[in-house]
Backbone bond lengths (Angstrom), bond angles and torsions (degrees), N, CA, C in turn:
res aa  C-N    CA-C-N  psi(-1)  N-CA   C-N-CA  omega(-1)  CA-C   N-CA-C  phi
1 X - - - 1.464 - - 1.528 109.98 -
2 X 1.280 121.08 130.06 1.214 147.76 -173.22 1.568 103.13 -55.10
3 X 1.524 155.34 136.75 1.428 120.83 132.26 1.237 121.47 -107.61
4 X 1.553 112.41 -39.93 1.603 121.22 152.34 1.209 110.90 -96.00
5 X 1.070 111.91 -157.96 1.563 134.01 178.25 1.449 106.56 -107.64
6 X 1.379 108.94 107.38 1.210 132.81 -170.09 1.270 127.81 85.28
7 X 1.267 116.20 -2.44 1.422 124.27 178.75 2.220 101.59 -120.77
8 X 1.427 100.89 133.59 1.623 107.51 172.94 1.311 104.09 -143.53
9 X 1.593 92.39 171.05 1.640 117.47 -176.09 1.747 93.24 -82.74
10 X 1.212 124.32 106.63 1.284 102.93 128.64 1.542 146.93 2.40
11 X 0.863 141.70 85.89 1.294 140.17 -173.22 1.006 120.27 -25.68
12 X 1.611 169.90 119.32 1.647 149.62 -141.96 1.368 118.39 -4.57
13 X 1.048 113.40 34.79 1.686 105.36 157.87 1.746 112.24 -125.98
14 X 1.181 109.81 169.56 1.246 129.47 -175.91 1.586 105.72 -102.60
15 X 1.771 101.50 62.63 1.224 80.23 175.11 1.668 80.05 -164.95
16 X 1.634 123.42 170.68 1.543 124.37 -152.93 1.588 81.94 -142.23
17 X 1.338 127.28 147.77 1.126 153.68 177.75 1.818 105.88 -112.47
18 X 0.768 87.38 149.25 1.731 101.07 165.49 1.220 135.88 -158.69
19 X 1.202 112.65 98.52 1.452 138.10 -151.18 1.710 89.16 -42.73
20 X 1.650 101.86 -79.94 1.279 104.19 -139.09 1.972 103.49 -66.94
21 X 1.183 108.64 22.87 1.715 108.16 -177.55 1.844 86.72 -116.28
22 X 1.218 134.82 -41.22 1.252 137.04 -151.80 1.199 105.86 82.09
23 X 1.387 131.59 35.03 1.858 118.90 -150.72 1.769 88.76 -122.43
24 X 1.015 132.63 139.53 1.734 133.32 141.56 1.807 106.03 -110.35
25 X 1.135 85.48 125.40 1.712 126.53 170.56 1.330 120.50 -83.01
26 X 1.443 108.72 118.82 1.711 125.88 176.27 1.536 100.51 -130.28
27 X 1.008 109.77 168.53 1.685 123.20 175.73 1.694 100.89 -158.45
28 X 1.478 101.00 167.33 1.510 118.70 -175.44 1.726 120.64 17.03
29 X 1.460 101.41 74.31 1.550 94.73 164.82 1.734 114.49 -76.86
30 X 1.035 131.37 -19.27 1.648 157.23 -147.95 1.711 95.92 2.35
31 X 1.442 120.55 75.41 1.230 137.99 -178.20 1.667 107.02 -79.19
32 X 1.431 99.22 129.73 1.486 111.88 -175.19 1.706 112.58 92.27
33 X 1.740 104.68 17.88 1.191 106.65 148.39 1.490 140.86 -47.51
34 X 1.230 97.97 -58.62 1.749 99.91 168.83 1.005 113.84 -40.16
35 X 1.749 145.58 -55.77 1.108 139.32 -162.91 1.762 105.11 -58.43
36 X 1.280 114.42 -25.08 1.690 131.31 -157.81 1.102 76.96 -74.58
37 X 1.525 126.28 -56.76 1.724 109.10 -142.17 1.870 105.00 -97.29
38 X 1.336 108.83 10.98 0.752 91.57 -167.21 1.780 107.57 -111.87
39 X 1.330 104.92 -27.99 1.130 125.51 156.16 1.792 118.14 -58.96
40 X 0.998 107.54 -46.51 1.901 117.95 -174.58 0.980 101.84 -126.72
41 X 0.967 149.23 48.26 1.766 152.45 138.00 1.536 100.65 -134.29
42 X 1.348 148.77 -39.33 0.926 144.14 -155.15 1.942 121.89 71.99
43 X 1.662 94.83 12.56 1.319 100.87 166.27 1.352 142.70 -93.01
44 X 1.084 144.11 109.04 1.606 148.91 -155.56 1.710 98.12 -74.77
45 X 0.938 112.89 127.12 1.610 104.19 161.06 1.752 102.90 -153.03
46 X 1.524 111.14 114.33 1.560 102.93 166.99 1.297 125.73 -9.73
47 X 1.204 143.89 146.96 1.390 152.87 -156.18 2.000 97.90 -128.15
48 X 1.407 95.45 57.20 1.469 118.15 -175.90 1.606 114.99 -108.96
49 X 1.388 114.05 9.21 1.528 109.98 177.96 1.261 123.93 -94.58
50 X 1.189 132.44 -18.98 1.827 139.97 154.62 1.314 76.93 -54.81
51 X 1.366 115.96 -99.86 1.344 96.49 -159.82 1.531 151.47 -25.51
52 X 1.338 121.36 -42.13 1.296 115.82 154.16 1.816 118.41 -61.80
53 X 1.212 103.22 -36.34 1.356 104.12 165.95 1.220 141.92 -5.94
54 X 1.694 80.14 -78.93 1.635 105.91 -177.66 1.902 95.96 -92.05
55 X 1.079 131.55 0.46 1.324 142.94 179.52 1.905 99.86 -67.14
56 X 1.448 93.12 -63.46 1.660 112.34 168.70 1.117 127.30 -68.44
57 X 1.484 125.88 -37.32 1.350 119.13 150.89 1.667 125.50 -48.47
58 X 1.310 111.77 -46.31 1.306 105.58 -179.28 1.424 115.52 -68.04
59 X 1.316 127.65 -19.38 1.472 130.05 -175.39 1.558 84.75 -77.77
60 X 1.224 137.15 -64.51 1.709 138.96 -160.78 1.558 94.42 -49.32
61 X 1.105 130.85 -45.41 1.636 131.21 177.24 1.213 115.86 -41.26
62 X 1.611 110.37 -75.37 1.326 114.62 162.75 1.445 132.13 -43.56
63 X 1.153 108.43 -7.75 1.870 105.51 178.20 1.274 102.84 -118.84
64 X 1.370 126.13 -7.68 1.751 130.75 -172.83 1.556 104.52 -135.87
65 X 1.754 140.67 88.20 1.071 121.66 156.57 1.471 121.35 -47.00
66 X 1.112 139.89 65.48 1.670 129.60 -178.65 1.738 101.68 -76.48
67 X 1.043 83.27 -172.60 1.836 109.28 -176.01 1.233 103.90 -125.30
68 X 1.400 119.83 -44.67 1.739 116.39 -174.15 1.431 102.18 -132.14
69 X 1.465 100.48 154.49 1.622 111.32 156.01 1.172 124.62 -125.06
70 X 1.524 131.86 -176.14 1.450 121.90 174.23 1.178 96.62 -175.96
71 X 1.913 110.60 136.10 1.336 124.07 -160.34 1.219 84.21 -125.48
72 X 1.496 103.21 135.62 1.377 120.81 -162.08 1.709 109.95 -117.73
73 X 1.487 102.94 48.40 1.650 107.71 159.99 1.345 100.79 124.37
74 X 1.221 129.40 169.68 1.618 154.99 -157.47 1.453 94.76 0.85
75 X 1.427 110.59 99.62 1.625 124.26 178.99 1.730 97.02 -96.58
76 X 1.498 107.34 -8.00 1.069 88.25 177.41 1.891 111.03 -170.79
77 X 1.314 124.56 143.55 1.429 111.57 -140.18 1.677 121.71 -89.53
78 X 1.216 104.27 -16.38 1.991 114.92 179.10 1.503 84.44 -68.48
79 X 1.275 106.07 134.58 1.746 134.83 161.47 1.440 96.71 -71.32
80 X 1.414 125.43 -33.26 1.376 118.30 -159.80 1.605 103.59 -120.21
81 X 1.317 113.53 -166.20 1.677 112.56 -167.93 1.669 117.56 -29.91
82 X 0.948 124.21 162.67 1.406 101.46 171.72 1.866 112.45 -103.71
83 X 1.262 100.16 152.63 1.324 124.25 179.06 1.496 133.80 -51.01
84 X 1.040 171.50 -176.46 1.759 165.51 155.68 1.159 81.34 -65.84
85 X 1.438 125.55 -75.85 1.526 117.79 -169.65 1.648 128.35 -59.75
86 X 1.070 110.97 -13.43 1.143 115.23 168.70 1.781 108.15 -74.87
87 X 1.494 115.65 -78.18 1.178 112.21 166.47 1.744 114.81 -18.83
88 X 1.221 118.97 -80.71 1.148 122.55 -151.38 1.980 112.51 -54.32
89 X 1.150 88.40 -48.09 1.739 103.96 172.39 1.359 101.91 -69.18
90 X 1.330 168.00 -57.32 1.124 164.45 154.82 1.075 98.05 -23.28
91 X 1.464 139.17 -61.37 1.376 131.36 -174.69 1.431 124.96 -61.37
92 X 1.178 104.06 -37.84 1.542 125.82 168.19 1.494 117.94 -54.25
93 X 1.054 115.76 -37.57 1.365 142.62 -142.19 1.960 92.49 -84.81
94 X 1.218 79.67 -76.24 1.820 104.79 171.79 1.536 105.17 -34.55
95 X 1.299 105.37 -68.33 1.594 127.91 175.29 1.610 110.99 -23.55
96 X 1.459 98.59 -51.70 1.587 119.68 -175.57 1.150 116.13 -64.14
97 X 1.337 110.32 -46.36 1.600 112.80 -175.30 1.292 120.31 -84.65
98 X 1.686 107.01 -44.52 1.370 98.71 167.44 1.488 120.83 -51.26
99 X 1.271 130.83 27.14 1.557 131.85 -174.12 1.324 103.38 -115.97
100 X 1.644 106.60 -32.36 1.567 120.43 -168.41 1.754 118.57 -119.22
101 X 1.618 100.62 20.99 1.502 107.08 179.56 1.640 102.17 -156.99
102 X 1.254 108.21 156.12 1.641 98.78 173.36 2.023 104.50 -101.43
103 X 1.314 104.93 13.22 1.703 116.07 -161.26 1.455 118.05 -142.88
104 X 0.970 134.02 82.79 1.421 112.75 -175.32 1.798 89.98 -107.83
105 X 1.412 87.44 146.94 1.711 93.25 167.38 1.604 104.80 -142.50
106 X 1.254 114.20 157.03 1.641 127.62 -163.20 1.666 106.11 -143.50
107 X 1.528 128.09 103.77 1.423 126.31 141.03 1.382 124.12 -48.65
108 X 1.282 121.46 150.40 1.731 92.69 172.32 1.546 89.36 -114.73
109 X 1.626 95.75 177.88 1.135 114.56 -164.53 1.943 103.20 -140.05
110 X 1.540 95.29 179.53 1.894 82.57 -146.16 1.558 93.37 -82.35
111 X 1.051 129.28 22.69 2.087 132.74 158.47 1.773 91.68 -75.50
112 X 1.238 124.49 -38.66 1.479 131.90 -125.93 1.500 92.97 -84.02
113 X 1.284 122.42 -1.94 1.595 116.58 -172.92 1.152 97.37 -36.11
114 X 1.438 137.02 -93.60 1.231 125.91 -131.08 1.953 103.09 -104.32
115 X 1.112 103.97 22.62 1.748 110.74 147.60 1.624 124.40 -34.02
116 X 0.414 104.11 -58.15 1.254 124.27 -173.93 1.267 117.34 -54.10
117 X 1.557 133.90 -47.71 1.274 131.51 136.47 1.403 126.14 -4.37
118 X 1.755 87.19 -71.86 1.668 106.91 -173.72 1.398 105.40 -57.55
119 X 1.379 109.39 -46.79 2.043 105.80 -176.29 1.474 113.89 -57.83
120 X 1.390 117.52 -27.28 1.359 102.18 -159.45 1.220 106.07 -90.67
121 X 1.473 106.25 -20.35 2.149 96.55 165.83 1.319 111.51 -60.04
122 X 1.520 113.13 -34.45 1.441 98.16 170.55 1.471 134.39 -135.75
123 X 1.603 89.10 68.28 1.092 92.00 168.73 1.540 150.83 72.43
124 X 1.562 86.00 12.68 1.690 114.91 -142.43 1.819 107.08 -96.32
125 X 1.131 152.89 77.54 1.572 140.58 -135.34 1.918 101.47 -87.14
126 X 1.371 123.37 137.05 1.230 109.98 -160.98 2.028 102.84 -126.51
127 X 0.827 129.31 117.13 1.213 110.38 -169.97 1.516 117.82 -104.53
128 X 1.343 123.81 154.27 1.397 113.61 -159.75 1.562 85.66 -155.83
129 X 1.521 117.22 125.19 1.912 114.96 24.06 1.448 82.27 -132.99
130 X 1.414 138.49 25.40 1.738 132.60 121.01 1.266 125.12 -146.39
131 X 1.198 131.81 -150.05 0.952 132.02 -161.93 1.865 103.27 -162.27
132 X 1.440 114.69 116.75 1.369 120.79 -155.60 1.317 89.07 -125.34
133 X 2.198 108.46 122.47 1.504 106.91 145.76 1.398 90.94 -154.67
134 X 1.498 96.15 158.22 1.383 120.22 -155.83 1.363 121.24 -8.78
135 X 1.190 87.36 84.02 1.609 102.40 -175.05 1.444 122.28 104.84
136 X 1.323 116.40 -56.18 1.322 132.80 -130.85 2.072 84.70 -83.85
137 X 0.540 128.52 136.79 1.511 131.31 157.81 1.668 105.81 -115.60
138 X 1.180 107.64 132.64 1.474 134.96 164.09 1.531 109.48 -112.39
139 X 1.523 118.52 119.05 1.334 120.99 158.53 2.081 106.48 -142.67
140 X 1.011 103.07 162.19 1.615 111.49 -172.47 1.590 115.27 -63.94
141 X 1.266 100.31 -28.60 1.738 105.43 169.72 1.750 112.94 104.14
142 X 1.543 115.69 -6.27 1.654 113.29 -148.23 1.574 88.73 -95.95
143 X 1.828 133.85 -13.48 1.347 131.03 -172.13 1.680 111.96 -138.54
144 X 0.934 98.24 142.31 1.545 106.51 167.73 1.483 101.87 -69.57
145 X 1.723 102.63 134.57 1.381 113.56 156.33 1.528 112.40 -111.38
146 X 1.430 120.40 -160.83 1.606 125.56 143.36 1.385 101.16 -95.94
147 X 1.206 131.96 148.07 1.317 159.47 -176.87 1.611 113.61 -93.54
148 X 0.837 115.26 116.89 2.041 128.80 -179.24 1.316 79.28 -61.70
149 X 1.342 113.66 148.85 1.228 162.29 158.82 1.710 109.69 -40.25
150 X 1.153 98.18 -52.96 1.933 122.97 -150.87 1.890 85.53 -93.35
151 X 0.660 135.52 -4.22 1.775 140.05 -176.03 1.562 111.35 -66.12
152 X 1.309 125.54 106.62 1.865 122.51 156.61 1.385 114.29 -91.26
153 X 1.296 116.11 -41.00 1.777 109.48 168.55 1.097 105.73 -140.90
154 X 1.456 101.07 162.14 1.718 118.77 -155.02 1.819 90.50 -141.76
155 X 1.516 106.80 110.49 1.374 121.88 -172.46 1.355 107.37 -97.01
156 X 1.184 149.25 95.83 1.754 132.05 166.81 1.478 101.13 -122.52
157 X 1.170 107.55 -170.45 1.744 124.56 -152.34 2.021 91.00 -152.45
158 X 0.978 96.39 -138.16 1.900 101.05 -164.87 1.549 111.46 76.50
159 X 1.157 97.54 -63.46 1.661 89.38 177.96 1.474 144.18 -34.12
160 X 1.568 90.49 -43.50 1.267 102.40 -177.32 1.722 121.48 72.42
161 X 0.809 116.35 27.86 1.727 125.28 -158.80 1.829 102.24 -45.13
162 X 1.009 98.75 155.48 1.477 96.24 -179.35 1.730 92.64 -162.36
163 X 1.543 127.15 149.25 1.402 118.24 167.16 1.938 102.66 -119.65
164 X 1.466 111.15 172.12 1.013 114.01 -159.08 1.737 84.47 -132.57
165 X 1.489 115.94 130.78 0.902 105.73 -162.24 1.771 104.73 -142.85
166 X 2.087 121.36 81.26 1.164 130.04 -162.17 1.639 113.82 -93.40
167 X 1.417 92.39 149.49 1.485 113.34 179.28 0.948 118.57 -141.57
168 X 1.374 131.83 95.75 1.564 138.93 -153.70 1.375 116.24 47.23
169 X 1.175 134.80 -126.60 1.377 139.98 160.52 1.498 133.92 -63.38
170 X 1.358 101.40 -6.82 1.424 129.62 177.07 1.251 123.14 -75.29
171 X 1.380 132.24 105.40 1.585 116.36 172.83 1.170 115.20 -124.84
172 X 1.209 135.51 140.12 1.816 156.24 175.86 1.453 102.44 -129.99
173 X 1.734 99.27 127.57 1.445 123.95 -177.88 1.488 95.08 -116.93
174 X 1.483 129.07 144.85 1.133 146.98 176.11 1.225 128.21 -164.57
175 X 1.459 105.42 120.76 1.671 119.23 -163.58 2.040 105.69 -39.80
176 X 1.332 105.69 179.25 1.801 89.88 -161.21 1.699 92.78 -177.65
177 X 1.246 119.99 125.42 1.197 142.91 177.23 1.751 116.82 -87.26
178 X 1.392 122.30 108.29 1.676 111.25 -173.56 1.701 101.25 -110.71
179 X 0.817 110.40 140.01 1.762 120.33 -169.75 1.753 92.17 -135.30
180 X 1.296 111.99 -176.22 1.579 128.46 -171.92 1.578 111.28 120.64
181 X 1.579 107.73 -154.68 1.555 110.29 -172.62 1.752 105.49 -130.40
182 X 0.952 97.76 145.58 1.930 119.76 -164.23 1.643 80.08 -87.55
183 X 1.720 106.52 162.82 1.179 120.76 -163.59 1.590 82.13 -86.05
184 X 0.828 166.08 -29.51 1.709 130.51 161.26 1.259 126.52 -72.97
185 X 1.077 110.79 5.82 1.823 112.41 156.52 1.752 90.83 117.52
186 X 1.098 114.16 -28.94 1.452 111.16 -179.50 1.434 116.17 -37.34
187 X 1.503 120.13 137.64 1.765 110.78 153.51 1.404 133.14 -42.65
188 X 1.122 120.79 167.96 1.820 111.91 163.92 1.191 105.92 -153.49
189 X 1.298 125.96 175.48 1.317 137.80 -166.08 1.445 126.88 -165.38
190 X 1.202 139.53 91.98 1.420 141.68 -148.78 1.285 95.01 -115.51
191 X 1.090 117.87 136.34 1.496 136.82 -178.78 1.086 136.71 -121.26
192 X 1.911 134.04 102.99 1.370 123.98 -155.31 1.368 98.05 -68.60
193 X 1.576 123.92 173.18 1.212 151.75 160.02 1.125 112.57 -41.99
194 X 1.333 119.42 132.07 1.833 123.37 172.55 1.065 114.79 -107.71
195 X 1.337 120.65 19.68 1.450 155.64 127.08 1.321 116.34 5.04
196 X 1.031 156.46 167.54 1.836 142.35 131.19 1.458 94.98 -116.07
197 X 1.210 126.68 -15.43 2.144 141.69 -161.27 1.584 95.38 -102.97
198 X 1.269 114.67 -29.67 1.683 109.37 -162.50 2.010 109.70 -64.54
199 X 1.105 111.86 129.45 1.631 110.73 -175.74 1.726 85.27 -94.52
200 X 1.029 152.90 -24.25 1.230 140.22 -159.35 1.016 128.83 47.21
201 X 1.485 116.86 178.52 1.657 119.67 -171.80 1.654 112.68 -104.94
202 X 1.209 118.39 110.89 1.531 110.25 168.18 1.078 137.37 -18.02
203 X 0.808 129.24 35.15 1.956 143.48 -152.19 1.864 94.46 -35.78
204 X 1.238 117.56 -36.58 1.441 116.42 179.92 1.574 128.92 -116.84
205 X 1.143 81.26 25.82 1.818 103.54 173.67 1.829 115.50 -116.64
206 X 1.573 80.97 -51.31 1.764 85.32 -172.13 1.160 113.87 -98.43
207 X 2.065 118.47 151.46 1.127 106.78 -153.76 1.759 107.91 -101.08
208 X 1.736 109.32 164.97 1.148 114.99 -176.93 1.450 113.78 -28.16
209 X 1.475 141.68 -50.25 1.547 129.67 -159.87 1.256 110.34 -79.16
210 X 1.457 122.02 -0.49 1.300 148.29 -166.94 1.553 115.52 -76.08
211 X 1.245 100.09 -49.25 1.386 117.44 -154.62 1.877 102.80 -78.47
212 X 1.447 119.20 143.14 1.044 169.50 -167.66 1.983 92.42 -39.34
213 X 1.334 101.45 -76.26 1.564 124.39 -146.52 1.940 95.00 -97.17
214 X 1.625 106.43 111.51 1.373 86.08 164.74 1.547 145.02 -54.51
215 X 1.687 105.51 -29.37 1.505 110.22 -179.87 1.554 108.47 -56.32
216 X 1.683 107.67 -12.84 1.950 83.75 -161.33 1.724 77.44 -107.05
217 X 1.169 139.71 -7.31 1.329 129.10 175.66 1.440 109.79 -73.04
218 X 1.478 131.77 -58.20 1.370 134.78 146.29 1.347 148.88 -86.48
219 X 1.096 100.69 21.15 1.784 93.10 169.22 1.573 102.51 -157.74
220 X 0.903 117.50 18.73 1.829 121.91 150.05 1.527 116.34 -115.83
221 X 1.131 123.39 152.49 1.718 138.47 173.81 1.272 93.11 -90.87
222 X 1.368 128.30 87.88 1.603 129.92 -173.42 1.338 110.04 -42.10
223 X 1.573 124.73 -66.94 1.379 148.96 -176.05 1.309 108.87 -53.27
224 X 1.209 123.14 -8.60 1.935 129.66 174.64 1.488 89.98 -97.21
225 X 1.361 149.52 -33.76 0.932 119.45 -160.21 1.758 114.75 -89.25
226 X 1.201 104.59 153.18 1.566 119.62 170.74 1.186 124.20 -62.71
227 X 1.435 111.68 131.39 1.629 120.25 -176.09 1.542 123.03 -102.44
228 X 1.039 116.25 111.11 1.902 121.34 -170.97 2.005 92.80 -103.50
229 X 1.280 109.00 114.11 1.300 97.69 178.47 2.051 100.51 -101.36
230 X 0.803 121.72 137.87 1.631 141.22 -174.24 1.540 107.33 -99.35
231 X 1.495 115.98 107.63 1.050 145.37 160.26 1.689 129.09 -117.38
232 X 1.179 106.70 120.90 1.940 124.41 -147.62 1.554 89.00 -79.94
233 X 1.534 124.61 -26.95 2.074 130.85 -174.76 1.649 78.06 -85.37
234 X 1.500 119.26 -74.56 1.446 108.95 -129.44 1.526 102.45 -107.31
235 X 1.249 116.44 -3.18 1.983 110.21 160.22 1.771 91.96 111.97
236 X 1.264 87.80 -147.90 1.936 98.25 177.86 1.291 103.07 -109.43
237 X 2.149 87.05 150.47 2.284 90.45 -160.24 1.681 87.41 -110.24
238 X 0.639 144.55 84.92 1.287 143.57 178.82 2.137 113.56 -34.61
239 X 1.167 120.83 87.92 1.376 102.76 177.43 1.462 135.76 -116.53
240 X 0.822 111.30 42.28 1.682 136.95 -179.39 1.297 123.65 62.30
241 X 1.454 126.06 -144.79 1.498 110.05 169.99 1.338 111.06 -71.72
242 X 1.525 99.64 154.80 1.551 116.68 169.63 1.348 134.89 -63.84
243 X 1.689 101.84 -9.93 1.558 117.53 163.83 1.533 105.26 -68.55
244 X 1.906 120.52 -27.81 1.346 99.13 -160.78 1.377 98.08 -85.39
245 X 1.523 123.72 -8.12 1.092 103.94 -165.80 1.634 128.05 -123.67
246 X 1.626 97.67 41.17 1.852 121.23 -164.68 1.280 83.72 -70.83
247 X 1.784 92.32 156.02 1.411 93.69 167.55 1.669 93.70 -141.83
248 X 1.406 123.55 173.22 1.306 113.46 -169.91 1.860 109.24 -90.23
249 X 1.345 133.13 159.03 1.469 96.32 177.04 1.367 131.28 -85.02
């Protein structure tokens, strides 16, 4: 599915291609979660998300020959030093792609403190706080910057968007992509979690002062923007603005 011109949804994935860069776009895997929750939450959860990971990456391969990719913030989920599991899956990770890209590039994002470590054993270049080509700006979404001049769309993630979607007593939540135009006319581009752990943010439940990422608190008309909801069976659901589709909480 199309959203601009030259840029699409992936077919059930959570992730945007862009033709005219050769680039496919992911944001927030925050890998080596489990260890987080299991250690500081006291929650157990299989240590099964690299794995689907790279499960989903390899399907995005097969439907996208690209050349490059670029993960656009929290590659990985401790705020603080990173973890065995963090290390090790980060390394892996890299490992992987460099097999299936001749380019990987990485913003960091505010998990990403101590990234950087991990990149420089290998080699890994990280740019902060975006990443500018022709045009296209990529940043993680969690801080206000100043904005280059030369910018048509501005892609970040943080949010995590997710919509909630009820029918009587029934409720289904599903990760959800919001695109449209920023109050200076600029494009935008919000990007669910590439996550498999991420619960996300109600994008149509919770209210504007609420939300996560300053750019979409001040400088987008939230409720103008367009809702792509992402389903891995049935592809992308396309459901219009996010005004049509509030719900109360």
């Amino acid at each position: 599915m199309e959203i601009f011109k030259s840029i699409e949804i992936i077919n059930g994935s959570k992730a945007i291609y862009i033709r005219e860069l050769d680039l496919i776009v992911i944001s927030d895997l925050q890998l080596g979660e489990e260890l987080y929750l299991a250690e500081e939450k006291g929650i157990f959860v299989p240590q099964i998300q690299f794995k689907e990971i790279k499960k989903e990456l390899s399907a995005i391969f097969r439907k996208v020959k690209a050349t490059r990719i670029l993960i656009n913030g929290d590659v990985k989920h401790e705020f603080g030093e990173a973890s065995k599991q963090e290390w090790r899956e980060v390394i892996e990770l890299v490992e992987f792609l460099r097999k299936k890209v001749k380019e990987m590039i990485v913003v960091r994002g505010n998990h990403d403190n101590y990234l950087l470590n991990i990149a420089s054993r290998i080699n890994l270049p990280i740019f902060d706080p975006f990443y500018l080509e022709r045009g296209y700006l990529f940043a993680h979404g969690h801080k206000k910057f100043s904005y280059p001049k030369d910018f048509h769309t501005l892609i970040i993630g943080h949010e995590e968007p997710a919509i909630v979607i009820k029918e009587g007593f029934d409720k289904v939540k599903i990760p959800a992509l919001l695109y449209g135009k920023m109050k200076n006319g600029k494009r935008i581009i919000c990007l669910p979690a590439f996550s498999v752990l991420s619960s996300g943010t109600e994008i149509n439940v919770v209210e504007e002062e609420d939300l996560l990422s300053p750019i979409l608190k001040e400088d987008v008309d939230l409720d103008e923007l367009e809702v792509i909801g992402i389903d891995k069976e049935i592809g992308a659901l396309n459901f219009g603005k996010l005004k049509k589709i509030r719900i109360n909480p």
